[in-house]
C-alpha positions as CSV (number, residue, x, y, z in Angstrom):
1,X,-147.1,90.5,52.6
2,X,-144.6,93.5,52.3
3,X,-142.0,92.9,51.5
4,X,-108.0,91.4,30.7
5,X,-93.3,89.4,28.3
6,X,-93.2,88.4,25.0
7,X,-90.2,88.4,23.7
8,X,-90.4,89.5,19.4
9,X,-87.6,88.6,17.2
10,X,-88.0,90.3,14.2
11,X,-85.8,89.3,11.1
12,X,-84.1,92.0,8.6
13,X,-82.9,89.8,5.7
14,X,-80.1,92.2,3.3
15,X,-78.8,91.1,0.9
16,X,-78.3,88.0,2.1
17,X,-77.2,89.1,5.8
18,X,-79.3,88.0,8.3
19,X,-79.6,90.7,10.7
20,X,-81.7,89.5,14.1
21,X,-83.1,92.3,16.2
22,X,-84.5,91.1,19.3
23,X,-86.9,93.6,20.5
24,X,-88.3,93.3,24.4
25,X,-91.8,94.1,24.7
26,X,-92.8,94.7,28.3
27,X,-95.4,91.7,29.3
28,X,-97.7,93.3,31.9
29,X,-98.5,97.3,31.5
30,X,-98.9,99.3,35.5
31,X,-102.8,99.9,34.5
32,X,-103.7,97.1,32.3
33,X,-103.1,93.0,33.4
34,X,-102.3,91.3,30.6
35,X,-105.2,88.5,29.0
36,X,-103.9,84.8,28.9
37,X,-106.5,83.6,28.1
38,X,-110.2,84.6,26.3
39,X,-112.9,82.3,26.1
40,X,-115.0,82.5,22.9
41,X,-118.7,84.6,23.6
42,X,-121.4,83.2,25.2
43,X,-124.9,83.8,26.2
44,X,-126.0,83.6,29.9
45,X,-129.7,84.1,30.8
46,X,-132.9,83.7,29.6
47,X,-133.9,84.8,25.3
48,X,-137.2,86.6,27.3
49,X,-136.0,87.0,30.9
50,X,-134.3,89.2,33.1
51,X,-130.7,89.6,34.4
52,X,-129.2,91.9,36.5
53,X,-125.7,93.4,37.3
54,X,-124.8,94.1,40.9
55,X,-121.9,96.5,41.3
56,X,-119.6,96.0,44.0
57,X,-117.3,99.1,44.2
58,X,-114.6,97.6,42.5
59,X,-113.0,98.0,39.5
60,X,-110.5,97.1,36.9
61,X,-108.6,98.4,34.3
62,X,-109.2,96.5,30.9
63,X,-109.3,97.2,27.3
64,X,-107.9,100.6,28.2
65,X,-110.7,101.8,30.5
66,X,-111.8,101.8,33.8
67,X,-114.5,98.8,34.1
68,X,-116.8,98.4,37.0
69,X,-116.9,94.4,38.8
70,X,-119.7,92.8,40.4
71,X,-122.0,90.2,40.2
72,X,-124.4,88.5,37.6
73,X,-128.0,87.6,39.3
74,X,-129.4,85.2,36.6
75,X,-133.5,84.6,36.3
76,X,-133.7,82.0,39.1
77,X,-131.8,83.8,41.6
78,X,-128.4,82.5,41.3
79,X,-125.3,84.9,40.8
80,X,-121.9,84.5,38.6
81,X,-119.2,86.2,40.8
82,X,-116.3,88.0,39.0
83,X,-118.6,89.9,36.6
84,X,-116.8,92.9,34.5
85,X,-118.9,95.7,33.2
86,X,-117.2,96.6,29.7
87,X,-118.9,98.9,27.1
88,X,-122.3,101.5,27.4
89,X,-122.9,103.2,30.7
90,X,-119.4,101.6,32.2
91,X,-118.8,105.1,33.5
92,X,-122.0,105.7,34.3
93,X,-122.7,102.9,36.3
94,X,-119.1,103.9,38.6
95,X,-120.6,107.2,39.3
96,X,-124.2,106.0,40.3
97,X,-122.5,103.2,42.6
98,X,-120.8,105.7,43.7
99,X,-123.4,107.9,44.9
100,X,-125.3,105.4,46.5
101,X,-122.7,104.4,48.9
102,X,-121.7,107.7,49.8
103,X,-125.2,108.3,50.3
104,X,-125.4,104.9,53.0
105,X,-122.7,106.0,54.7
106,X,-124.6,109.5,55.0
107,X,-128.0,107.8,56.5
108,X,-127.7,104.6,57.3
109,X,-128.0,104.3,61.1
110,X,-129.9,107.3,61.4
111,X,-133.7,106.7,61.6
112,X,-136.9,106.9,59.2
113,X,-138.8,109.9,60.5
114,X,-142.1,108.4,59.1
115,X,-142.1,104.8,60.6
116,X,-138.8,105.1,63.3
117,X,-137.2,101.9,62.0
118,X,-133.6,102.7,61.5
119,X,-132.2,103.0,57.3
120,X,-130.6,99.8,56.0
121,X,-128.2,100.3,52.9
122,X,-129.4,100.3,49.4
123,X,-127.9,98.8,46.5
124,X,-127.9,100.0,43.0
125,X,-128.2,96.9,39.9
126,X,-128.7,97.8,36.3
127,X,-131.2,95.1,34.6
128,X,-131.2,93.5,31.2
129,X,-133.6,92.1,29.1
130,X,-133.0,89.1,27.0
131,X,-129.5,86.9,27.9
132,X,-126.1,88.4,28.4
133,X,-123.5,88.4,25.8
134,X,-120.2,87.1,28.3
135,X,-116.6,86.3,27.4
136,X,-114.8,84.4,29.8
137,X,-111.5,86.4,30.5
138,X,-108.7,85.2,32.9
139,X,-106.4,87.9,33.5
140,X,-103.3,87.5,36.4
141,X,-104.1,84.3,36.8
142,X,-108.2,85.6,38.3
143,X,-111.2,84.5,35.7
144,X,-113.4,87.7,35.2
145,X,-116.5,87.5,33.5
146,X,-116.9,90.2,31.0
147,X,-120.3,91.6,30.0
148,X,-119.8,93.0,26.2
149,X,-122.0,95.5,27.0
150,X,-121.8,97.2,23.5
151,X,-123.4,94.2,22.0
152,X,-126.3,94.5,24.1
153,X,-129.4,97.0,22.5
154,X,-130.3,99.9,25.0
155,X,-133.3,99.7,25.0
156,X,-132.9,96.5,26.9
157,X,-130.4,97.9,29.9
158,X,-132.2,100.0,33.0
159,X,-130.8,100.7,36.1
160,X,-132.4,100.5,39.5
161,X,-132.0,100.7,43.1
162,X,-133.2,98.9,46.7
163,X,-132.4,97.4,49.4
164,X,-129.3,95.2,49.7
165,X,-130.7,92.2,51.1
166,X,-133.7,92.0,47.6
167,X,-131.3,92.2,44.6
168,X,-131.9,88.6,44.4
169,X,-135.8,88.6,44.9
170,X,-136.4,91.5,42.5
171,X,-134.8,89.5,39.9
172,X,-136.8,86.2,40.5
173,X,-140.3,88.8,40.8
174,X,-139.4,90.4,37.5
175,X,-139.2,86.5,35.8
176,X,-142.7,85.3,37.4
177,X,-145.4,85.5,35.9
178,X,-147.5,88.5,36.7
179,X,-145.7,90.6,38.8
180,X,-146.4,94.4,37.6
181,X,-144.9,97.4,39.4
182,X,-146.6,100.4,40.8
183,X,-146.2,103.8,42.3
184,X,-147.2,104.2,46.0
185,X,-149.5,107.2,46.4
186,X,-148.1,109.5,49.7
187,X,-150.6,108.7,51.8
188,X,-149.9,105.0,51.2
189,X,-149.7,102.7,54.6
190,X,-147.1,101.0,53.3
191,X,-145.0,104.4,54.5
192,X,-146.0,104.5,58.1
193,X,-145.6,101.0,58.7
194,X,-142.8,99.5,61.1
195,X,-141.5,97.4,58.5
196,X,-138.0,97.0,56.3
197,X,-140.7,97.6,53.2
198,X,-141.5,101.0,54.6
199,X,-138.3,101.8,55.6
200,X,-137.0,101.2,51.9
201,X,-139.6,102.9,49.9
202,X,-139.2,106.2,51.9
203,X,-135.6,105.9,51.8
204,X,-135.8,105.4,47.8
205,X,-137.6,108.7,47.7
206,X,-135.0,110.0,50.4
207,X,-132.5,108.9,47.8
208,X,-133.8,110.3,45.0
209,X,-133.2,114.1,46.3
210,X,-129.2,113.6,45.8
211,X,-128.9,111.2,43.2
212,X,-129.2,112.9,39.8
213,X,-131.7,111.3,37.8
214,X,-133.4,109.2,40.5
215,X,-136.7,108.3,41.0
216,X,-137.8,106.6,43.9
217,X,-141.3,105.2,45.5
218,X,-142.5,102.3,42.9
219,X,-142.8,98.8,43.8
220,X,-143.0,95.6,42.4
221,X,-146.3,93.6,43.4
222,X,-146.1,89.9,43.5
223,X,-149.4,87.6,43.0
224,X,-149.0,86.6,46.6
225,X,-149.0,90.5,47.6
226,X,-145.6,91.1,48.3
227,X,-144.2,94.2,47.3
228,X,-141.2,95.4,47.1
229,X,-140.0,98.8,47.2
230,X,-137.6,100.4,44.2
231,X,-135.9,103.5,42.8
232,X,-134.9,104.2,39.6
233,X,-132.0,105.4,37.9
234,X,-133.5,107.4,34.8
235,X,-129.7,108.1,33.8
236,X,-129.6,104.5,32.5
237,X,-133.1,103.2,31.2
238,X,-134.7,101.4,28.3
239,X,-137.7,101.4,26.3
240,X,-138.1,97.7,27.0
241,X,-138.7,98.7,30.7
242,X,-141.2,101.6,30.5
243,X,-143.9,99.7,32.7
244,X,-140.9,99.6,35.6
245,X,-139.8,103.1,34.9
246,X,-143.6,104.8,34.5
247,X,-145.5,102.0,36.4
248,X,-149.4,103.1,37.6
249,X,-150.1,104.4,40.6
């Protein structure tokens, strides 16, 4: 098939006067919402699976940077909502988000010029290996769960990009058993055919000509056959994931 106001008295004793100065310390800053309440770390995931974060465009203001929020897709599919991005490739992650939907506003609607089918928008995720260190955060009265990114290796972190609709599916193919990824060759039917798998993998290689860093044209192959068409953000990727990021052809 194809497929984040307390009020301070501070005491001055001298010499035996008690001198009370009651200092007013603003409770809630304009950028930063103030954390009630922090939940101590956990891990989410599987010790030898894979997770990944799904970007939404949002973002919030926390620890004194701008973090991006999204979603969590655990190793059977499922998502945690309310996800924050904080630490390593925060930035990074913003700007490739970014890109891609400035780039589906750009194309989508218009039409594949190999197989005719119209583009569909693509979704960037950024994938990690091993579970995910999360504090549970509630901040204006909203739980956020927050990624400590800096607690998580590099090597284990790479970022990626496909359709919308698969974020979901390329997690669960990536935790079954033998599922390997390849490189479609150009004369590859898969192109030409009148199918949302062809669309995608020449759009990922459309892609890849604006985004800085992008790679596009692999797939991941499923024991049943299915593929499923991916691009690569090289700006964000891991030694862990070499056989995604250099796959065979």
């Amino acid at each position: 098939m194809l497929l984040g106001g307390v009020m301070v008295a501070v005491k001055y004793v001298i010499v035996g006067v008690v001198v009370v100065v009651v200092v007013a310390i603003a409770a809630a800053l304009v950028l930063l919402p103030p954390t009630q309440h922090k939940a101590p770390m956990q891990y989410v995931g599987s010790p030898s699976g894979y997770e990944a974060f799904v970007p939404n465009g949002q973002t919030i203001y926390y620890h004194g940077h701008t973090d991006p929020v999204g979603d969590l897709i655990l190793p059977d599919g499922n998502t945690i909502h309310d996800v924050v991005w904080d630490g390593q490739y925060a930035n990074t992650i913003i700007q490739n988000h970014n890109a891609i939907v400035q780039l589906n506003n750009q194309f989508v609607g218009q039409t594949d010029p190999v197989n005719g089918q119209p583009y569909v928008p693509l979704q960037d995720f950024y994938v990690i290996k091993g579970q995910v260190p999360v504090e549970q955060v509630t901040i204006n009265g909203q739980t956020y769960y927050v990624i400590e990114a800096n607690s998580i290796n590099p090597a284990n972190i790479a970022g990626f990009y496909t359709y919308q609709g698969w974020i979901d599916k390329f997690v669960v193919a990536m935790n079954t058993p033998g599922t390997y990824a390849a490189v479609l060759p150009g004369n590859s039917p898969v192109f030409p055919s009148p199918t949302l798998q062809g669309t995608v993998a020449y759009q990922t290689m459309l892609y890849q000509h604006y985004i800085r860093g992008a790679a596009g044209g692999a797939v991941l192959v499923q024991l049943n056959g299915t593929m499923i068409p991916y691009g690569i953000n090289t700006n964000i990727f891991g030694a862990s994931f070499n056989s995604y990021i250099n796959p065979s052809s």
